[in-house]
N, C-alpha and C positions, 0 to 999 in steps of 0.2 A: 772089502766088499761093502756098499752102502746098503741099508737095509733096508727091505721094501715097507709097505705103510700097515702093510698085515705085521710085521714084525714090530711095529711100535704102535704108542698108547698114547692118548690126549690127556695133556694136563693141564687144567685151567688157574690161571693165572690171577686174582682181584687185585685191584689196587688204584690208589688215588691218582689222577691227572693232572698234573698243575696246566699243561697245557687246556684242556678243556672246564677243567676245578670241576669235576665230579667224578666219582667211580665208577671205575671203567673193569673190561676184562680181555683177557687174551688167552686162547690155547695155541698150545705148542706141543710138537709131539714131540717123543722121547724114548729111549730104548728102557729096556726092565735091566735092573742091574741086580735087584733082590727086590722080587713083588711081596715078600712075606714082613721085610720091616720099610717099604714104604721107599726104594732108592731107586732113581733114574737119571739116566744121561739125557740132557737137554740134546735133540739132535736138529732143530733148526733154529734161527737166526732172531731173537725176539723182535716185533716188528714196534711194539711200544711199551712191552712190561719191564720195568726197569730196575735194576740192580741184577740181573742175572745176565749170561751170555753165551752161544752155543757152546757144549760140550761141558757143560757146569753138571755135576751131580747134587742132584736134590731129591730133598724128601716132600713124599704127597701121600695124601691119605684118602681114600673115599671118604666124600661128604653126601652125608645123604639127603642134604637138603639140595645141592646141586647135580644127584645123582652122576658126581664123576669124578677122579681123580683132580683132589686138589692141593695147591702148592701151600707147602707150610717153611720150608725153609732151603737152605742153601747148604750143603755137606761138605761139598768138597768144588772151590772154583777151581775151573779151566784153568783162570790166566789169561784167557780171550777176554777180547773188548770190544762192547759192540757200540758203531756211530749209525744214526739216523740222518738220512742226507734228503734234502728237497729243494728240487730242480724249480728256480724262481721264475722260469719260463717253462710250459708244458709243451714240451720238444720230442723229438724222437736224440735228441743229443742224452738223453737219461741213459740208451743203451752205451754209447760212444764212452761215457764217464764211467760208468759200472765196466766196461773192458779195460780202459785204464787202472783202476783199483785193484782187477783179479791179475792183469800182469806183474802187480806191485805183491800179489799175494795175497792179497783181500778177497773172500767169498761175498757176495752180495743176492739177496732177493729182493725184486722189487714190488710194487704194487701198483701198476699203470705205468703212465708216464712222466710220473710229479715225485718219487719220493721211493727209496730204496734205502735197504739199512745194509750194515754190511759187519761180519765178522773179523778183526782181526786178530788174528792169529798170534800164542802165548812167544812165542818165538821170532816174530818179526820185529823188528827195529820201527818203531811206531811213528819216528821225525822225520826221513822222507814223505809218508804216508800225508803226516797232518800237514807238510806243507804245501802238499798238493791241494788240499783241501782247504788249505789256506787262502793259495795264490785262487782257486777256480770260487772262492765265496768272495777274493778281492774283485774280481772280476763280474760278479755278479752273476753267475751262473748258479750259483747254489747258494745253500745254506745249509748248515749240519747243528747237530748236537751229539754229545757223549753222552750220553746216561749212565754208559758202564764204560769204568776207563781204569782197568788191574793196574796193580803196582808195577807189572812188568813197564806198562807204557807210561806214566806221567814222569815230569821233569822233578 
């Protein structure tokens, strides 16, 4: 059963941009895994903070200068890896390409019609995956990046 939004917590994410070179921020929600020493399951897909990926447990603390749950470290990774994909034409073809990926296994959120990250999964075979992503960036349809790319997926 997926849990609803009453059941999980915001947890703010800081950290440097090399793509825009300034610090930036991101929440994400998360389920409580033990709110007494600080432990939560990441439950959506980061859309730009990077070195985490969904379903990673981490530790967050209330900061009281940001009045909220904030991320201090990484406990226990998933094994998911998460890519950031942006569609080099703003097309309704974003949908098309995101239903490609979830038949492959791949969960995706987007954000419009330019750019969708997507989780994949500690257990999937990650070399069909990238060569689709391969062949649709040869072509010109996309471009992506890995931020977070587990041991399970690299060569």
């Amino acid at each position: 059963m997926h849990p609803t939004q009453n059941d999980l917590v915001k947890i703010l994410f800081r950290f440097h941009s090399s793509v825009l070179d300034e610090e930036t921020s991101e929440t994400l929600w998360a389920k409580t895994i033990d709110e007494k020493n600080g432990h939560y399951q990441l439950d959506n897909i980061p859309f730009y903070a990077p070195l985490v990926a969904c379903d990673d447990v981490v530790w967050a603390v209330l900061d009281e200068r940001e009045h909220m749950l904030t991320y201090r470290g990484t406990l226990l990774p998933s094994g998911n890896s998460t890519v950031q994909v942006v569609m080099m034409k703003k097309t309704e073809e974003a949908a098309a390409v995101r239903a490609v990926f979830s038949e492959m296994g791949c969960e995706s959120e987007g954000m419009g019609n330019g750019y969708f990250v997507m989780c994949i999964p500690a257990w999937l075979n990650y070399a069909p995956v990238k060569l689709k992503l391969d062949q649709l960036s040869a072509s010109g349809l996309l471009d992506y990046a890995e931020p977070l790319l587990s041991d399970n997926h690299r060569y």
